[in-house]
C-alpha positions in Angstrom: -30.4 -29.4 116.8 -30.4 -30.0 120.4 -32.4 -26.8 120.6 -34.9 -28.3 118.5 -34.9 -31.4 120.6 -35.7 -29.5 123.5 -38.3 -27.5 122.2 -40.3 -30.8 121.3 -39.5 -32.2 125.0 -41.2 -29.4 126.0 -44.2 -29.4 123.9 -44.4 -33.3 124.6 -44.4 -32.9 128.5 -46.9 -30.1 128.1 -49.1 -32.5 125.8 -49.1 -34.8 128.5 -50.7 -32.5 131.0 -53.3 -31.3 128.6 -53.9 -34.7 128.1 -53.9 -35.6 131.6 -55.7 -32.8 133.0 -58.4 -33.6 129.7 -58.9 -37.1 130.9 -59.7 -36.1 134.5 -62.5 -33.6 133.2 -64.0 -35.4 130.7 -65.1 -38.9 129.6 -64.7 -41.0 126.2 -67.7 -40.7 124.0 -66.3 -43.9 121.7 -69.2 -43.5 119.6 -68.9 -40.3 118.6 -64.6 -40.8 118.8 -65.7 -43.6 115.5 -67.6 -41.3 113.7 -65.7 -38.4 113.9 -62.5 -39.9 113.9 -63.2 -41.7 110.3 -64.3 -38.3 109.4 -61.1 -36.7 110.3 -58.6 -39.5 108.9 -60.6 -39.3 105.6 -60.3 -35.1 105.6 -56.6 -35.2 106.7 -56.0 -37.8 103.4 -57.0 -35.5 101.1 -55.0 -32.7 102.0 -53.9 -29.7 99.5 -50.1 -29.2 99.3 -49.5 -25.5 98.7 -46.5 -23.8 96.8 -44.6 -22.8 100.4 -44.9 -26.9 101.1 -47.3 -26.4 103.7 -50.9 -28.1 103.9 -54.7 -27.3 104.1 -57.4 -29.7 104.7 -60.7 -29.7 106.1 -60.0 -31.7 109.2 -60.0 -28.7 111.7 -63.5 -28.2 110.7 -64.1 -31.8 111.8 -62.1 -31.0 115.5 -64.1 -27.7 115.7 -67.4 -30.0 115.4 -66.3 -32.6 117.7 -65.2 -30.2 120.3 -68.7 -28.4 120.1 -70.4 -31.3 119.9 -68.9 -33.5 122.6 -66.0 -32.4 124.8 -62.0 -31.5 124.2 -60.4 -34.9 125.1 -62.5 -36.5 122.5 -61.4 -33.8 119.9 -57.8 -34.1 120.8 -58.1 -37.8 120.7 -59.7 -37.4 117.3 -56.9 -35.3 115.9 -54.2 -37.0 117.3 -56.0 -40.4 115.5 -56.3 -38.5 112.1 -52.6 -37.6 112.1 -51.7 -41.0 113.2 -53.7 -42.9 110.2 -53.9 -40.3 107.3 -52.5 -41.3 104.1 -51.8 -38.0 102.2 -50.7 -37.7 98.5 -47.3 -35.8 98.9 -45.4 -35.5 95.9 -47.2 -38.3 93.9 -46.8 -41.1 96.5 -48.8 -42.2 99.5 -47.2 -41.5 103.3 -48.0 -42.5 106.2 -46.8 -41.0 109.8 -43.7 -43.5 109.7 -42.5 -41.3 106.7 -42.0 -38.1 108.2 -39.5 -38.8 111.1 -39.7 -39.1 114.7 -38.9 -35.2 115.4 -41.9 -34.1 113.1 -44.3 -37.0 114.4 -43.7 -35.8 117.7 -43.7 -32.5 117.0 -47.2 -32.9 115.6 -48.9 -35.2 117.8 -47.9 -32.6 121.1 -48.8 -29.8 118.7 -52.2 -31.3 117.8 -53.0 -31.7 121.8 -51.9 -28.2 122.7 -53.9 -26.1 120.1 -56.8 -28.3 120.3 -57.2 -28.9 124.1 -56.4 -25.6 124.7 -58.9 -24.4 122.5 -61.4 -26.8 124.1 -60.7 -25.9 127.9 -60.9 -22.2 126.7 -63.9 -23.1 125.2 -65.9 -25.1 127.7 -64.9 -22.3 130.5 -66.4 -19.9 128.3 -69.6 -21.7 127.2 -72.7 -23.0 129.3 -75.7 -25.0 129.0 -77.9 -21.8 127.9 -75.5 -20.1 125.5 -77.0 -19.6 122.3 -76.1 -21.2 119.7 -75.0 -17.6 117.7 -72.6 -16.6 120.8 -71.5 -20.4 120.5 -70.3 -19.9 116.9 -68.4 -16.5 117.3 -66.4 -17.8 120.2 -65.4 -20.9 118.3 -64.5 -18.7 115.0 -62.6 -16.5 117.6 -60.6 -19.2 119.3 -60.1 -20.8 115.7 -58.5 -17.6 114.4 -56.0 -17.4 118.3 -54.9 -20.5 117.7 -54.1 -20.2 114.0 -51.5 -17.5 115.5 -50.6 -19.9 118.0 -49.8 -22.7 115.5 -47.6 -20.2 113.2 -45.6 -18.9 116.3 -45.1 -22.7 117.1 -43.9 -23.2 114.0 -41.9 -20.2 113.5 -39.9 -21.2 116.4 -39.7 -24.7 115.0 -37.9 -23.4 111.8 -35.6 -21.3 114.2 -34.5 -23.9 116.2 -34.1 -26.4 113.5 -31.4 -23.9 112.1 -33.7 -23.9 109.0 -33.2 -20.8 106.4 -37.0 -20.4 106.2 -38.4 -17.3 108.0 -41.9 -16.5 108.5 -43.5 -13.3 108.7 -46.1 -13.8 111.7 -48.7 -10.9 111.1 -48.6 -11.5 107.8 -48.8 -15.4 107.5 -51.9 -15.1 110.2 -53.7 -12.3 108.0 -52.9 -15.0 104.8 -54.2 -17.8 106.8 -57.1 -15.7 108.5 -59.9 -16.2 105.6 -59.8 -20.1 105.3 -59.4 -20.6 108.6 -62.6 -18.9 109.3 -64.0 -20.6 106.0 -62.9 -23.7 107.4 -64.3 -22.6 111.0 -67.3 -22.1 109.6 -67.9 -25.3 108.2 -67.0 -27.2 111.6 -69.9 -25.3 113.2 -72.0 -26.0 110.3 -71.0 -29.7 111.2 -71.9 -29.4 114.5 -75.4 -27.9 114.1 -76.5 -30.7 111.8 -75.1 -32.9 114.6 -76.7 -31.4 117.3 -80.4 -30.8 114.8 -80.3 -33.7 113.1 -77.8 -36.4 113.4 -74.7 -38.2 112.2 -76.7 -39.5 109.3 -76.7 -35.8 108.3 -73.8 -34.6 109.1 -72.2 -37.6 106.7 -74.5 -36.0 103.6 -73.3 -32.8 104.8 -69.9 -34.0 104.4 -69.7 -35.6 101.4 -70.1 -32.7 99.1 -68.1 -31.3 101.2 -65.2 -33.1 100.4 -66.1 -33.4 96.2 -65.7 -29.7 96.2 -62.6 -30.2 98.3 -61.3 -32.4 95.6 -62.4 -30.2 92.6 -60.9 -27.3 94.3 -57.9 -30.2 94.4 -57.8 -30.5 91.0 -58.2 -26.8 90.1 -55.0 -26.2 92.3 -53.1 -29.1 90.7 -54.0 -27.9 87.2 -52.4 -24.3 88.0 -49.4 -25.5 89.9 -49.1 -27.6 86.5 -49.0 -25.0 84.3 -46.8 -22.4 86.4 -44.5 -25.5 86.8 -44.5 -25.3 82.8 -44.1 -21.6 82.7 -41.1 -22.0 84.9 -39.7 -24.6 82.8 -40.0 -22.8 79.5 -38.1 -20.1 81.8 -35.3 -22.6 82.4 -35.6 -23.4 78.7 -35.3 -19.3 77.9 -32.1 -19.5 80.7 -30.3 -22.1 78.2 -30.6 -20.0 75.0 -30.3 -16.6 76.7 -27.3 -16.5 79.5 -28.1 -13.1 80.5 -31.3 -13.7 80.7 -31.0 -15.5 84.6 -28.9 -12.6 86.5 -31.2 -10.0 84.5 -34.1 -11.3 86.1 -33.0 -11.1 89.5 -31.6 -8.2 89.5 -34.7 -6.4 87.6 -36.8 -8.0 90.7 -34.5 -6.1 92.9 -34.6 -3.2 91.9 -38.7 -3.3 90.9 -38.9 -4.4 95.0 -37.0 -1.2 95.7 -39.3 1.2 94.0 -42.5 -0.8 94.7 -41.5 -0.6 99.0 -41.2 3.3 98.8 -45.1 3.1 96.9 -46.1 1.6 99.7 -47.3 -1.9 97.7 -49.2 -4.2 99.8 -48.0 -7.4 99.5 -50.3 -8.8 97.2 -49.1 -6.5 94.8 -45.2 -6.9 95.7 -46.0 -10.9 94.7 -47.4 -9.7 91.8 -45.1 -7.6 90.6 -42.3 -9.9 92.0 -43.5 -12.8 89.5 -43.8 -10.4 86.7 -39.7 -9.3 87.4 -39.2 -12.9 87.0 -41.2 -13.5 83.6 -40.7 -10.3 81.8 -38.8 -11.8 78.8 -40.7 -15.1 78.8 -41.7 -14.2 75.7 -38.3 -14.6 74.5 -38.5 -17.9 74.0 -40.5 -17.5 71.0 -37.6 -15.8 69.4 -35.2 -17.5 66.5 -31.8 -18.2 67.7 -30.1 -15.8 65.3 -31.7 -13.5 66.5 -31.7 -13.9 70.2 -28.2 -14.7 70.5 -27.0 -12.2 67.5 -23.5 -10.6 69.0 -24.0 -7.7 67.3 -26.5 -4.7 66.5 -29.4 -5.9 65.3 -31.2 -4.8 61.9 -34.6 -3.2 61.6 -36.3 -6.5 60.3 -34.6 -8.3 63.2 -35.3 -5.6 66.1 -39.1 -5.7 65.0 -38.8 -9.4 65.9 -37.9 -8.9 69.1 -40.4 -6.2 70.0 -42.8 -9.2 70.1 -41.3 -10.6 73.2 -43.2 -8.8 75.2 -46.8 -10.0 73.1 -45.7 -12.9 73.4 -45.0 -13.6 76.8 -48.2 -11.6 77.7 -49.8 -14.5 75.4 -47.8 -17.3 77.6 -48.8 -16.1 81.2 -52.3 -14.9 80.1 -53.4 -19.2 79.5 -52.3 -19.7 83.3 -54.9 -18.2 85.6 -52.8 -18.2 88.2 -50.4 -15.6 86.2 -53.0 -13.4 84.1 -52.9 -10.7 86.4 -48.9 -10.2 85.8 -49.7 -10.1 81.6 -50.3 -6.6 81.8 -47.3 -5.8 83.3 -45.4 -7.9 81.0 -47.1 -6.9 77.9 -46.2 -2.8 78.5 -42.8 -3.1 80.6 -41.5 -1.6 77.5 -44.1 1.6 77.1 -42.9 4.7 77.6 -44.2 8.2 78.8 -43.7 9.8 75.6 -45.8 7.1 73.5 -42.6 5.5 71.9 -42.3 2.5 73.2 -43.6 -0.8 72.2 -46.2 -3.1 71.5 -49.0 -0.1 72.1 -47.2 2.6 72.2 -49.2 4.3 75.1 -48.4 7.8 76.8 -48.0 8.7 79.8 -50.5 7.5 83.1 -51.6 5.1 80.4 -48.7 2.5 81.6 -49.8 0.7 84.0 -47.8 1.0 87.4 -46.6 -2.6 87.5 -45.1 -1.9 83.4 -43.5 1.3 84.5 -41.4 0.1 87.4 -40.5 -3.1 85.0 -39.5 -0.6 82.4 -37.4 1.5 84.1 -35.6 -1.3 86.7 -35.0 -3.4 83.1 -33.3 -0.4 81.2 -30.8 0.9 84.6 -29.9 -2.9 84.5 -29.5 -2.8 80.8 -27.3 0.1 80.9 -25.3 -1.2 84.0 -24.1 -4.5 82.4 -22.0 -4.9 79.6 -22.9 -6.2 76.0 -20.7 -7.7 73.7 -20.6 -4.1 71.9 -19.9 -2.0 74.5 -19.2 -1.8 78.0 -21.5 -1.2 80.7 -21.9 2.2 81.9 -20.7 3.4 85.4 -23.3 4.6 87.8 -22.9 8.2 87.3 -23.8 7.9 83.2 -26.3 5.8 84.0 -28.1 8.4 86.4 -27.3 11.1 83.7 -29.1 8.9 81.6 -32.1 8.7 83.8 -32.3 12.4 84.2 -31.8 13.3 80.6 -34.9 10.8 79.4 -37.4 11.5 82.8 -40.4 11.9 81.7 -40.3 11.0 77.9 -38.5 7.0 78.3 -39.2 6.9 81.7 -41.7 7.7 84.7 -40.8 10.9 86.0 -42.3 10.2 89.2 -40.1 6.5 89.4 -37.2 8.5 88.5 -37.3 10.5 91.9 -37.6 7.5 93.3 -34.4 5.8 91.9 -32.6 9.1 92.4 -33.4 8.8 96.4 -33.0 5.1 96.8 -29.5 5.0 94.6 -27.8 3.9 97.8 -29.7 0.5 97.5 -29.7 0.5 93.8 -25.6 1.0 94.2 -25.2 -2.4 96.5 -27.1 -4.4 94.1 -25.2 -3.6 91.4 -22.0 -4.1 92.8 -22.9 -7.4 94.2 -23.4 -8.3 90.7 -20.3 -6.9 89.2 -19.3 -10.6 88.0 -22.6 -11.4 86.2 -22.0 -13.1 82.9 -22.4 -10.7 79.8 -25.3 -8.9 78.7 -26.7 -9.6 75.7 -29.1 -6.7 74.8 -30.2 -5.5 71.3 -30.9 -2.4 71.2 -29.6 1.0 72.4 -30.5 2.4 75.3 -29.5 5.4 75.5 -32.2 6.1 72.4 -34.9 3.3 73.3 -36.2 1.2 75.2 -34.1 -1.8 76.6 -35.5 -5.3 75.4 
């Protein structure tokens, strides 16, 4: 914690030069500090909260603008202003900068005057009275997009100093952030030409559709995070009727993240993928309790019943747009290569590639833990197991792969040697795991 301390004293005392080296360059337009400071306290009110608990708005657009249109002090005085009086909807209730604690208020406030005046002095070195207005706009989207990277190392090394679990990837999170920053970019110089063309009176119409489309997009992402929220609670509902269900999950993401890293997925697709893991027996719910938590072999009747967990949980995820790319895979994690499998029975490249790692990560899982009828089997049986049904129950191709990568398939299963029984129904030595 005291590193964390001193990293903001840090970032404080160089605020303070910005600022004082910013106020000895450049004077106070207070008109234009008004007009585009209301603009940036409204934009920073109706910020997005994202899944990671991080933020978007629109103000930077608004900064971006003011820094174009009038000079860096005033668009570091706007944005320290906007953080200052915002009122954000986090977790259903108002807050206000007296909410979030002295260590993140200051943290923000020198943050806020580094990116932003740097940006600016960066930007007025670079720029000069007879720059056109196109060179104008690529060097802004260019500085915009350095000190997004800036920002997320700053953070980065907030997290790491703060002792905090959370790592983040910096290539990657700057790639993530890349498009709506430049979106967002974009719309700042968009600001600034009507500014600059036409007037504040323009710029305000310019920015009040602005912000409904903000808001609809709002409401969009509010609907989705409502109904994954749901899917994850019929999840925790599935959890309660189905022990095994909880440790089977994990375990079949691990070993689907195993197989999808020596593919070569791109992380899109290991999200993807990683969600389906998670889901695959949502469908499950929809099963009777006699049935679901049956201790013995099931009947005919009674296995046909549970063949429609897959359907059915393909059904579930495929309401939520959010996950109706993952349906597929949950829908056919149960195909196989030799056309046997369940609900489609398709053959061979048929399966999609998402199905086909779920199918065989869920059956080496299945075979590894124990059901009430019989005990798991050891790692050697179940790699006979795997070689005597490659290519007819499973990808031949994903075989290899589990043969090479046993080494990591072996730690994962003996760091799970204590999991809670395994209550599977069918036999998987002959079929498909459920």
């Amino acid at each position: 914690m005291n590193k964390l301390k001193g990293y903001i004293l840090i970032l404080s005392i160089v605020a303070l030069i910005i600022y004082y080296y910013l106020f000895n360059q450049y004077n106070i337009d207070f008109k234009g500090l008004i007009f585009w400071g209301i603009l940036a306290i409204i934009s920073e009110t109706f910020i997005i909260m994202l899944k990671n608990g991080a933020s978007t708005s629109v103000g930077m657009a608004v900064y971006l603008a003011t820094l174009i249109t009038i000079n860096p002090l005033v668009a570091v005085m706007v944005s320290v202003i906007a953080f200052i009086l915002r009122l954000p909807t986090v977790d259903g209730k108002r807050k206000h900068v007296i909410n979030m604690g002295p260590r993140i208020t200051a943290y923000n406030i020198a943050g806020h005057t580094i990116f932003i005046g740097m940006m600016g002095i960066i930007y007025n070195y670079v720029i000069h009275e007879n720059t056109s207005f196109n060179v104008i706009a690529i060097i802004a989207l260019v500085l915009l997009s350095l000190t997004e990277l800036i920002s997320i190392i700053f953070i980065s090394l907030y997290f790491r100093f703060e002792g905090s679990s959370k790592s983040i990837h910096l290539f990657k999170s700057f790639l993530g952030a890349l498009p709506s920053t430049l979106a967002v970019g974009s719309l700042g110089i968009l600001l600034a030409f009507a500014e600059l063309n036409y007037g504040k009176v323009i710029v305000a119409l310019f920015f009040i559709p602005l912000l409904l489309a903000r808001y609809s997009f709002k409401l969009y992402f509010d609907s989705q995070k409502m109904s994954m929220e749901t899917i994850q609670a019929l999840n925790e509902a599935l959890l309660m009727r189905d022990a095994y269900t909880g440790g089977h999950a994990i375990r079949v993401e691990q070993y689907s993240a195993i197989l999808a890293k020596a593919l070569k997925y791109l992380p899109k697709e290991m999200e993807n993928l990683q969600k389906a893991a998670k889901l695959h027996d949502i469908g499950k719910i929809g099963i009777p309790d006699e049935i679901l938590n049956k201790s013995g072999k099931l009947s005919a009747d009674e296995y046909s019943k549970i063949k429609d967990h897959s359907a059915m949980g393909a059904q579930i995820l495929s309401n939520v747009d959010a996950l109706r790319k993952i349906s597929e895979a949950v829908k056919y994690h149960h195909e196989r290569p030799d056309g046997k499998g369940y609900p489609e029975g398709l053959i061979g490249e048929a399966i999609p590639k998402d199905a086909a790692i779920l199918s065989i990560a869920d059956t080496f899982d299945a075979m590894t833990t124990d059901r009430p009828y019989r005990k798991a089997l050891t790692l050697d049986e179940a790699v006979k197991e795997l070689i005597l049904y490659r290519g007819t129950q499973f990808n031949a191709t994903l075989v290899g792969i589990v043969l090479e990568h046993m080494d990591e398939f072996k730690v994962i299963l003996e760091e799970n040697q204590e999991d809670i029984l395994d209550i599977y129904y069918d036999e998987v030595l002959s079929e498909v795991s459920v």
